[in-house]
N, C-alpha and C positions, 0 to 999 in steps of 0.2 A: 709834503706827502712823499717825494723822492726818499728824503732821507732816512723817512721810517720803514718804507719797504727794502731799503739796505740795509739798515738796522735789522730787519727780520730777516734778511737773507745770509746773513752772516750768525744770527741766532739758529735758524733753521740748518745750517752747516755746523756747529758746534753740538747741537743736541741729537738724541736719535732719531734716526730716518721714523721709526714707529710713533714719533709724535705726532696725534693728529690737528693737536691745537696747532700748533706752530706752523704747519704744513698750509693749517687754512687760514690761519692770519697771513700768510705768505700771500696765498691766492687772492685773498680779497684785497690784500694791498697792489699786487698788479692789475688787479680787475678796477680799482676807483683809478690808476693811473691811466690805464686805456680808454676808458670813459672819458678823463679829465679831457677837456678842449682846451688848449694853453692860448693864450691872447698874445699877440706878437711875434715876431722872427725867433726871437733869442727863447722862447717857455718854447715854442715849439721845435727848435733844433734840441732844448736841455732835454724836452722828452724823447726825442728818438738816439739821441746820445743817453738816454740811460734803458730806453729797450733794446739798446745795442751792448751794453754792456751787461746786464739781465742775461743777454742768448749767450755773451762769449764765458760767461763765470761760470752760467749752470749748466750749458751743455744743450739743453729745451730750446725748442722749436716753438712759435706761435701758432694757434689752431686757425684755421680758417677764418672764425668771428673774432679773432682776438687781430690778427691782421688788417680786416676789415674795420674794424675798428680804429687801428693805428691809422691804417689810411685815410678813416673820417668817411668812407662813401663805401655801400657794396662794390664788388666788384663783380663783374659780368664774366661767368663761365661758360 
């Protein structure tokens, strides 16, 4: 699942910003990742080693529910 949303994020960087397709294959490829619930130490370090590396490539911030989500629990404001 990692490697197709890098796959798309390096497609989504070569083609133009006006594509909408690719924009939201983008999106829903981070949205099934932030969903995913990895089983183990090492799927759960791979996943936040690559929403770590998602924020340092593209520049993007996580939204509120996309954070909350990484975290796995709301958080209390």
């Amino acid at each position: 699942m990692i490697d197709l949303h890098i796959a798309t994020l390096h497609a989504t960087a070569d083609a133009a910003q006006s594509d909408d397709a690719l924009m939201r294959q983008e999106a829903e490829s981070r949205h099934a990742i932030l969903h995913c619930r990895p089983q183990g130490e090492s799927k759960v370090n791979e996943k936040l080693t690559y929403i770590a590396a998602y924020i340092l490539k593209t520049g993007n911030v996580l939204t509120s529910k996309e954070m909350d989500l990484l975290l796995g629990a709301p958080r209390r404001m």
